[in-house]
PAMIDREN-663065 format. One record per atom (N, C-alpha, C): atom name; residue number from 1; chain; x, z, y. Coordinates in nm, 2 decimals, padded with zeros to 4 digits, always signed. Layout:
BEGIN
+------+--------+-------+--------+--------+--------+
! baba ! marvex ! fikol !      X !      Z !      Y !
+------+--------+-------+--------+--------+--------+
!   CA !    NUM !     A !      X !      Z !      Y !
...
+------+--------+-------+--------+--------+--------+
END
This chain:
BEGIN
+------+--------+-------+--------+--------+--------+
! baba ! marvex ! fikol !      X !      Z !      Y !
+------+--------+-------+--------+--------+--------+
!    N !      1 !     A ! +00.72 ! -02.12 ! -01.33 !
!   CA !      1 !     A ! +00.80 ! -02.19 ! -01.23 !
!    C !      1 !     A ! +00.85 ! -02.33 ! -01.29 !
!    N !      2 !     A ! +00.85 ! -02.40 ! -01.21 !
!   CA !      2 !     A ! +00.90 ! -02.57 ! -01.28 !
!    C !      2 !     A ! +01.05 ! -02.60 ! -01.20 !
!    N !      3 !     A ! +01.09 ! -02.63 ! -01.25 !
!   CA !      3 !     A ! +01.26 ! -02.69 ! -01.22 !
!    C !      3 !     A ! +01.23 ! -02.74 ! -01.10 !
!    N !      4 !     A ! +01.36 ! -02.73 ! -01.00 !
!   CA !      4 !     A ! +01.38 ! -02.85 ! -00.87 !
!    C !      4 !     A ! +01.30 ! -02.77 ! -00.78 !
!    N !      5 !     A ! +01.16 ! -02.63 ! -00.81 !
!   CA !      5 !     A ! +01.09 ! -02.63 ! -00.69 !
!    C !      5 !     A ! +01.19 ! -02.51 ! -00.63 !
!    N !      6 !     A ! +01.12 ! -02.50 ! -00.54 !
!   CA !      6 !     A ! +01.19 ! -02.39 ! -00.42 !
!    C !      6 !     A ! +01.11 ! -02.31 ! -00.41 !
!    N !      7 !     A ! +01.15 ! -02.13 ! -00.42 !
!   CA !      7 !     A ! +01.10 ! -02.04 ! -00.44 !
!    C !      7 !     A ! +01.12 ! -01.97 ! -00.32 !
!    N !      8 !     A ! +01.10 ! -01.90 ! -00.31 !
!   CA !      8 !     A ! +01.12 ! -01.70 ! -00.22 !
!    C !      8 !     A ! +01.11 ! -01.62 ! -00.32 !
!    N !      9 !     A ! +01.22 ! -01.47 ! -00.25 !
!   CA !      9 !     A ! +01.24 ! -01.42 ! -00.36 !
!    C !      9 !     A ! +01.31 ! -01.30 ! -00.29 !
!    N !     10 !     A ! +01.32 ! -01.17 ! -00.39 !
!   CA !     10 !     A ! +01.36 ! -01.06 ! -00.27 !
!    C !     10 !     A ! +01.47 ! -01.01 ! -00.38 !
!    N !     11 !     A ! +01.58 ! -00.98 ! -00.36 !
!   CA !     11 !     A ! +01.69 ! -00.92 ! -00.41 !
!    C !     11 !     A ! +01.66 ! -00.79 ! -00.50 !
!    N !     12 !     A ! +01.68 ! -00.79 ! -00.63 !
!   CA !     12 !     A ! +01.61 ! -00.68 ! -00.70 !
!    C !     12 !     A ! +01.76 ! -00.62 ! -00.76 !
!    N !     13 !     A ! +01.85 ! -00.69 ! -00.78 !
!   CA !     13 !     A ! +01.98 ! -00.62 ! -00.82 !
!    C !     13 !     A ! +02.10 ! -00.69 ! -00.77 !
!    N !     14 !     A ! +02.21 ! -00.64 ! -00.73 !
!   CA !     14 !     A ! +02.29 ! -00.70 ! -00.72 !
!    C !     14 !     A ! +02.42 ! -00.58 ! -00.79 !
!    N !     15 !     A ! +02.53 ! -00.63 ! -00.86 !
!   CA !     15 !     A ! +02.62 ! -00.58 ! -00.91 !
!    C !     15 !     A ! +02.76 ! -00.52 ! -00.84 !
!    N !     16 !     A ! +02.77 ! -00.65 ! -00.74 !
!   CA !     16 !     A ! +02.88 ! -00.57 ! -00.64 !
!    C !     16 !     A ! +02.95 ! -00.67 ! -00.66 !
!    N !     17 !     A ! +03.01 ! -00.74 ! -00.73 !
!   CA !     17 !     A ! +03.06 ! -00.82 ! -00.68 !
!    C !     17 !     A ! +03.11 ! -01.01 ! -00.76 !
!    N !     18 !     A ! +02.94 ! -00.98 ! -00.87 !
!   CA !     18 !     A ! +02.96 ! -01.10 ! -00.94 !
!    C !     18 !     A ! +02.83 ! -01.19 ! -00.95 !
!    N !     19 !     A ! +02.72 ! -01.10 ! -01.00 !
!   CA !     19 !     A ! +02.58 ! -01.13 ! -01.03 !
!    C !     19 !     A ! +02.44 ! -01.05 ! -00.99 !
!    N !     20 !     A ! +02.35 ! -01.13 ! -00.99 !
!   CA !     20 !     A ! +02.24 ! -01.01 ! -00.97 !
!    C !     20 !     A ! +02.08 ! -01.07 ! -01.00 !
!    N !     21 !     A ! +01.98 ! -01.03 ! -00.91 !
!   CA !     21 !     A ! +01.88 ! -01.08 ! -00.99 !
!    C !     21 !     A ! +01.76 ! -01.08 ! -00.85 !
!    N !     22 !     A ! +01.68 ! -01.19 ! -00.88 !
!   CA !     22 !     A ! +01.61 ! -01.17 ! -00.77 !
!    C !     22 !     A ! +01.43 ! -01.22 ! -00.85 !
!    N !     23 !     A ! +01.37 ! -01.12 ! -00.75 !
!   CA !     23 !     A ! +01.24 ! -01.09 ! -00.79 !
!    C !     23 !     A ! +01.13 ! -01.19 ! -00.75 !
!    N !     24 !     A ! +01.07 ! -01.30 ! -00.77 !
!   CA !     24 !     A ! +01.03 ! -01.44 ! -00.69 !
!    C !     24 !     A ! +00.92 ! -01.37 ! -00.68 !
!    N !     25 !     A ! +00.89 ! -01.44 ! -00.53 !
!   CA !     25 !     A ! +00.72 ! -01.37 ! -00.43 !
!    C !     25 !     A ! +00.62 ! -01.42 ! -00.54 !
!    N !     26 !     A ! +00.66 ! -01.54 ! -00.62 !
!   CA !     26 !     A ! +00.49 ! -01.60 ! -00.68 !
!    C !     26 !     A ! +00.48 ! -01.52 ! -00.80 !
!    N !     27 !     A ! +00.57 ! -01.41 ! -00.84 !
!   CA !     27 !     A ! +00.55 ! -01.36 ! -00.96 !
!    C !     27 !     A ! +00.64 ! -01.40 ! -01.13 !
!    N !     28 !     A ! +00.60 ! -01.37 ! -01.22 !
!   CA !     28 !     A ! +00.69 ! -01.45 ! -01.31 !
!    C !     28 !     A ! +00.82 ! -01.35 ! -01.32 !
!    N !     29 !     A ! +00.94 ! -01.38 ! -01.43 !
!   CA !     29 !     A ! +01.04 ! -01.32 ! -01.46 !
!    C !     29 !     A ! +01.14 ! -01.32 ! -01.36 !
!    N !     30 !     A ! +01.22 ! -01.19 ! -01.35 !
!   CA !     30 !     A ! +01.33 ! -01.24 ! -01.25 !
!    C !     30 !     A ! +01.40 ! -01.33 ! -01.25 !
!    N !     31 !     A ! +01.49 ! -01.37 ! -01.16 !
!   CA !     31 !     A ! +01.62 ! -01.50 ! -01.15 !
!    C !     31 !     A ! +01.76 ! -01.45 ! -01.16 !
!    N !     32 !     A ! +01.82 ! -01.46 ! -01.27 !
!   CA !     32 !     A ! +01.96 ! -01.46 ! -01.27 !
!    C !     32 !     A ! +02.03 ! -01.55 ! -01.13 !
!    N !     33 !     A ! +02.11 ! -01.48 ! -01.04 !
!   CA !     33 !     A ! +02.19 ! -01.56 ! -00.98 !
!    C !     33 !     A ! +02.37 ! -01.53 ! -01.01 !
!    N !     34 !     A ! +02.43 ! -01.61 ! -00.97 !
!   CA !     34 !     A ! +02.62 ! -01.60 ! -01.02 !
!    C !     34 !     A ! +02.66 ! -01.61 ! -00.88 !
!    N !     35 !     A ! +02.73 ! -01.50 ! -00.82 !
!   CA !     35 !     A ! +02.82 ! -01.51 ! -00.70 !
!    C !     35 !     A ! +02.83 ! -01.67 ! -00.64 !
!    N !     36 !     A ! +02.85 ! -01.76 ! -00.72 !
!   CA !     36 !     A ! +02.87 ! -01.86 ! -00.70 !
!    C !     36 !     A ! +02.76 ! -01.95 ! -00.65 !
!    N !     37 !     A ! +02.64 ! -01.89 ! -00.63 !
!   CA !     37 !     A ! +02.58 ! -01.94 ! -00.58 !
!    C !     37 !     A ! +02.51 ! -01.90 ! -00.44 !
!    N !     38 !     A ! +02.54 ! -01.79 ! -00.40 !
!   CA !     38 !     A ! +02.58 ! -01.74 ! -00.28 !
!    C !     38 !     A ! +02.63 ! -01.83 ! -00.16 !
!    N !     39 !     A ! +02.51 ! -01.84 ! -00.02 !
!   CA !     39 !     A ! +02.56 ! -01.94 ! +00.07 !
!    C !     39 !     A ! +02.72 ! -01.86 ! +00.11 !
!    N !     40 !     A ! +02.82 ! -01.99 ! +00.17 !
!   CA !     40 !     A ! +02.94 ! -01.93 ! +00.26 !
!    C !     40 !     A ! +02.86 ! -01.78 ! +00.36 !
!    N !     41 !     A ! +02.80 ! -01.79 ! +00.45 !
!   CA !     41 !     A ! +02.72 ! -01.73 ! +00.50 !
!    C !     41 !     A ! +02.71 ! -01.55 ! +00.49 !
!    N !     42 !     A ! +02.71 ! -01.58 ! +00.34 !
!   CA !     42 !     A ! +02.73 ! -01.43 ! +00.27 !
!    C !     42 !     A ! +02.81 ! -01.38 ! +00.24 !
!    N !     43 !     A ! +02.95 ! -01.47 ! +00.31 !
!   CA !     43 !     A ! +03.12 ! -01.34 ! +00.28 !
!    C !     43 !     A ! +03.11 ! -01.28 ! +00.38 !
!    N !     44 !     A ! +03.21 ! -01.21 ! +00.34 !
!   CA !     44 !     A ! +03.24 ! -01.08 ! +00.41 !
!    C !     44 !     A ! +03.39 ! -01.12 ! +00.45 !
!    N !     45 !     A ! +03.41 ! -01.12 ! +00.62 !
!   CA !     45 !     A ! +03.58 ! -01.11 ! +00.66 !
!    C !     45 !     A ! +03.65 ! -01.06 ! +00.54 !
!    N !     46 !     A ! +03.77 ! -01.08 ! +00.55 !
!   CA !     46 !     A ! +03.86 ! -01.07 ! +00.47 !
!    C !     46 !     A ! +03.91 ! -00.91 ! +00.50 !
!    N !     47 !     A ! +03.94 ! -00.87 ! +00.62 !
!   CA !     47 !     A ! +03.95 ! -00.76 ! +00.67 !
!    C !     47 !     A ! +03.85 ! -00.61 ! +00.65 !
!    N !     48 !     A ! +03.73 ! -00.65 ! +00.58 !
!   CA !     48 !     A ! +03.60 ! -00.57 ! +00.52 !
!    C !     48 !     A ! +03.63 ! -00.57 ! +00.37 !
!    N !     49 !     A ! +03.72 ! -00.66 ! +00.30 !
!   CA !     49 !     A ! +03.70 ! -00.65 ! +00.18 !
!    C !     49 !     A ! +03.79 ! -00.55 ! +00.10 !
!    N !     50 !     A ! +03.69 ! -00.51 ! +00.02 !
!   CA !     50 !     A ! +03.76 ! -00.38 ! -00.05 !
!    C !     50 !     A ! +03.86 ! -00.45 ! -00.12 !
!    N !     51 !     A ! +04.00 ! -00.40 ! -00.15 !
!   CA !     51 !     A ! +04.11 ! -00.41 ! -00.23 !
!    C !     51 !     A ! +04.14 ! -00.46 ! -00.37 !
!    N !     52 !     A ! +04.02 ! -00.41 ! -00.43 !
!   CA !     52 !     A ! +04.06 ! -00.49 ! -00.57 !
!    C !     52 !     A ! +03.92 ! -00.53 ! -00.63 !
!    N !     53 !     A ! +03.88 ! -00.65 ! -00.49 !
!   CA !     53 !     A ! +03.77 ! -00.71 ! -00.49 !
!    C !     53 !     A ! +03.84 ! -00.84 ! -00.43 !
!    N !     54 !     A ! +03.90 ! -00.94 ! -00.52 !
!   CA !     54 !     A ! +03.90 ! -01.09 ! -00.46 !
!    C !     54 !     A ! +03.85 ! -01.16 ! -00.36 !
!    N !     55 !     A ! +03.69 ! -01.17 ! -00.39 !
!   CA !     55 !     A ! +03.64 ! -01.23 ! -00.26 !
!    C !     55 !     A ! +03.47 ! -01.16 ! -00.25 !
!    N !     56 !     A ! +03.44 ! -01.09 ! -00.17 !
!   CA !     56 !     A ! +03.33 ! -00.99 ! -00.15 !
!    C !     56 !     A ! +03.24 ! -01.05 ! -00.07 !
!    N !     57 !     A ! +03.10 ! -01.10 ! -00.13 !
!   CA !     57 !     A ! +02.96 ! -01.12 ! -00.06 !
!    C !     57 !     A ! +02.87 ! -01.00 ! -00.03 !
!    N !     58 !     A ! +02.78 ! -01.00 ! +00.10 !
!   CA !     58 !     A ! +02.71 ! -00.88 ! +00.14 !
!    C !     58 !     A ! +02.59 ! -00.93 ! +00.09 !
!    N !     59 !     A ! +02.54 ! -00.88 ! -00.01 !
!   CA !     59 !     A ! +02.40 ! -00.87 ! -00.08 !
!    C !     59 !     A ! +02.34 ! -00.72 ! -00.05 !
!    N !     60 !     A ! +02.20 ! -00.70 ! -00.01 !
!   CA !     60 !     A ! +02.17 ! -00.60 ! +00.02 !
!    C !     60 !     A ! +02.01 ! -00.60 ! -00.08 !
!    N !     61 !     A ! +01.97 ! -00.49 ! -00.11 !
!   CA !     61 !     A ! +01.86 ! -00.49 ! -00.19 !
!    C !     61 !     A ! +01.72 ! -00.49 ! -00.08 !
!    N !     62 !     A ! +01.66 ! -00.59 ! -00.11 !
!   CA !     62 !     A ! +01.56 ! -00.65 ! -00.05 !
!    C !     62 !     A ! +01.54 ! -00.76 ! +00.03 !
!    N !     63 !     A ! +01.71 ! -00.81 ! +00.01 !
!   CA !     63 !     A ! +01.74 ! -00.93 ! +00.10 !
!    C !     63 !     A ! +01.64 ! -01.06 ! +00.06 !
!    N !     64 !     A ! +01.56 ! -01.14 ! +00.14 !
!   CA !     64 !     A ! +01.53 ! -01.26 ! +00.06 !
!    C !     64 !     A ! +01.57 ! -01.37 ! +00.07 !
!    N !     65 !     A ! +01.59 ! -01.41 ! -00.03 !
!   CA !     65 !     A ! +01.65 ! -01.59 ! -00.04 !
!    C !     65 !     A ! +01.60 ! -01.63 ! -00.13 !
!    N !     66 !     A ! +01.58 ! -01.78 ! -00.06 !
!   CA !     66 !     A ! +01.53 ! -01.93 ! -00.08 !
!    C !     66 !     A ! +01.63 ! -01.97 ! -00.24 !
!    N !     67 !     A ! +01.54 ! -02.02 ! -00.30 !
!   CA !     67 !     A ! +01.59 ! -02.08 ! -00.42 !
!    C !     67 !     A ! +01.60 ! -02.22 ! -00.50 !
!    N !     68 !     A ! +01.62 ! -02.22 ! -00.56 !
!   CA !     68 !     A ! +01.57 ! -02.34 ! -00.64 !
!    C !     68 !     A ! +01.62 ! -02.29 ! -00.81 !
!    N !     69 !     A ! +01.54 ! -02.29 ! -00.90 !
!   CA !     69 !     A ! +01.59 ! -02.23 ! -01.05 !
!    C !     69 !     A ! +01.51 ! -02.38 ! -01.13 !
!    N !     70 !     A ! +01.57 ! -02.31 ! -01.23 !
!   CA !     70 !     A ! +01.51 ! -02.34 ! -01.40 !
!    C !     70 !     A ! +01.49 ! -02.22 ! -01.53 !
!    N !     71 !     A ! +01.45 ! -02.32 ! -01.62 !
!   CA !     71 !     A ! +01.39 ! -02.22 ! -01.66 !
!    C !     71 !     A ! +01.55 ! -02.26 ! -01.80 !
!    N !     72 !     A ! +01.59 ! -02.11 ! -01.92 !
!   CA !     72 !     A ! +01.67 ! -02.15 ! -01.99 !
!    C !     72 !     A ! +01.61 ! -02.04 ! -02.13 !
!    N !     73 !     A ! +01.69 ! -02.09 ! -02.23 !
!   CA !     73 !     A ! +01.68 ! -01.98 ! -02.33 !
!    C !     73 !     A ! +01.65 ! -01.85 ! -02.29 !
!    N !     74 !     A ! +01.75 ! -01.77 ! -02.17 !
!   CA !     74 !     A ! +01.74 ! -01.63 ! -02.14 !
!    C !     74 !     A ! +01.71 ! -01.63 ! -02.06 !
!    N !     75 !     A ! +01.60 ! -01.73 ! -02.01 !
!   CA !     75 !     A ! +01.53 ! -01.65 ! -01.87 !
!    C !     75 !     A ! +01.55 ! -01.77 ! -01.75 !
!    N !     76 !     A ! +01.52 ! -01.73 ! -01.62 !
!   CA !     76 !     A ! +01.50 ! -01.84 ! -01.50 !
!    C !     76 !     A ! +01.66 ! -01.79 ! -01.46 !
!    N !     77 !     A ! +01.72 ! -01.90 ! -01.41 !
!   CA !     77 !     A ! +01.88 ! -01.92 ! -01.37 !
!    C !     77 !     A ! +01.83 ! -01.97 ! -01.24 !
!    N !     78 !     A ! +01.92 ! -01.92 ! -01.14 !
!   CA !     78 !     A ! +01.90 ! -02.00 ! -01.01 !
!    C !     78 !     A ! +01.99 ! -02.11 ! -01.01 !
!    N !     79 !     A ! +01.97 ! -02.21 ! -00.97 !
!   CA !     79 !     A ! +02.06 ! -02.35 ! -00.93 !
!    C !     79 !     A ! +02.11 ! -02.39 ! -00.79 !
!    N !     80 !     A ! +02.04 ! -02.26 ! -00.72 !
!   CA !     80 !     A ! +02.10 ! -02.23 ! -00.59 !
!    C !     80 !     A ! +02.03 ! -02.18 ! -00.47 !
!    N !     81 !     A ! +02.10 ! -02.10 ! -00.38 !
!   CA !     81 !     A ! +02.02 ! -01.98 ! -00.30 !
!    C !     81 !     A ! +02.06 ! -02.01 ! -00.19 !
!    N !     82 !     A ! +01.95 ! -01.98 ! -00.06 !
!   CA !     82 !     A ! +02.01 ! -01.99 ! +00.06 !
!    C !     82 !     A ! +01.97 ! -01.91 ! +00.15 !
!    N !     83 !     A ! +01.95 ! -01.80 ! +00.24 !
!   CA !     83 !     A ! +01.95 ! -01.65 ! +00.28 !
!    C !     83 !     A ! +01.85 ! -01.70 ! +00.37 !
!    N !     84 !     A ! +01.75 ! -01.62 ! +00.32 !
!   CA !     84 !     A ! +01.60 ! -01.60 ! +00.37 !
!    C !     84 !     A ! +01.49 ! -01.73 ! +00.39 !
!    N !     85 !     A ! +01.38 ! -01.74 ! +00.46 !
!   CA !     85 !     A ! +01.32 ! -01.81 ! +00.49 !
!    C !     85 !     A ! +01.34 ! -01.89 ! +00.63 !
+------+--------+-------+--------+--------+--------+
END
């Protein structure tokens, strides 16, 4: 994978409520992503969110999203995700 391009990618882990990892269609190592890079899109009302969870996004395993990564010492980092194709 080369920096800046735009990938697809299907949800291979998600932690619950910080980080997770997504599996890109072209092959190659998974993607680190950080909550933070989560479109708005993916919160959850405030009224859904469990109690001693600050701010709660709905990642579901097999979800796919659009990316854009690099590559780093520990692997491909996403630089930012956007829910589905």
């Amino acid at each position: 994978m080369k920096s800046k391009d735009v990938f697809y990618g299907v949800n291979e882990f998600w932690n619950g409520t910080s980080y997770g990892f997504i599996k890109p269609d072209r092959g190659g190592g998974d993607v680190f992503f950080h909550v933070s890079e989560l479109p708005e899109s993916q919160r959850v009302s405030d009224n859904l969110v469990p109690a001693n969870v600050p701010e709660y996004f709905a990642v579901t395993p097999g979800q796919v999203f659009s990316f854009i990564s690099t590559s780093t010492s520990s692997g491909y980092v996403s630089l930012g995700l956007t829910g589905g194709r």
